[in-house]
N, C-alpha and C positions, 0 to 999 in steps of 0.2 A: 627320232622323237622330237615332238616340239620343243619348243625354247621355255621356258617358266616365268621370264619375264618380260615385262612391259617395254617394247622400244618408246624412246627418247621424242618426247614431243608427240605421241600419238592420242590421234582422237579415240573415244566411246562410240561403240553405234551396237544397234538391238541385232542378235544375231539372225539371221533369216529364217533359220528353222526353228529354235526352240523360243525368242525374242530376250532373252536376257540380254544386261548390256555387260559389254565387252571390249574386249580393245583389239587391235590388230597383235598377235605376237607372233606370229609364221610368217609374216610379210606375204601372205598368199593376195589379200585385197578382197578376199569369197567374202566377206564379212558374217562367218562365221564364227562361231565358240568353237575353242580346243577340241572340247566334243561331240559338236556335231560336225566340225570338220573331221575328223576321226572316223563316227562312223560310217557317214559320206561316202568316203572313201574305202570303206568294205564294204558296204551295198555295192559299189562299184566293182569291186573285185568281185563281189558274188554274181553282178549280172555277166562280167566281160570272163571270167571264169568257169561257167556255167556249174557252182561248186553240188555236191550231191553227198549224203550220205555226213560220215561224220564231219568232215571241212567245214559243211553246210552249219551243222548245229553247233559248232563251236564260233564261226562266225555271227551267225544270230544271236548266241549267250553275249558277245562280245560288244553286238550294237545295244542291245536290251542295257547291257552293264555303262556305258558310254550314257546313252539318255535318262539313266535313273540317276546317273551322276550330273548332268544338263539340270535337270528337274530339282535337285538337293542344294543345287548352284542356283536355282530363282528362274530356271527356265521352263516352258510349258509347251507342252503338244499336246496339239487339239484331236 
């Protein structure tokens, strides 16, 4: 799970996919938000996967739940 807080001396930048500001807290550098790195990374697992059937719908409830949580936080997909 990610980390909850802010490392030490870290700058703000607009996340790439939903544009909320943010800070770095996974030390990934993606300059991402918690949630769309999250769900990122299960579209990922769903394409390298090839998931089908329930795995499928339960990963899509989980990205759907990650971006409605981006959007509640100030972020936006167009």
């Amino acid at each position: 799970m990610a980390e909850r807080h802010f490392r030490k001396n870290s700058t703000t930048f607009n996340c790439r996919s939903c544009g909320r500001l943010t800070r770095d807290i996974a030390g990934t550098n993606q300059q991402l938000c918690p949630q769309c790195d999250a769900w990122t990374m299960i579209e990922n697992s769903i394409l390298d996967e090839d998931l089908a059937g329930p795995d499928l719908a339960e990963a899509e409830a989980r990205i759907a739940k990650l971006k409605a949580e981006a959007v509640a936080k100030g972020g936006r997909f167009n």
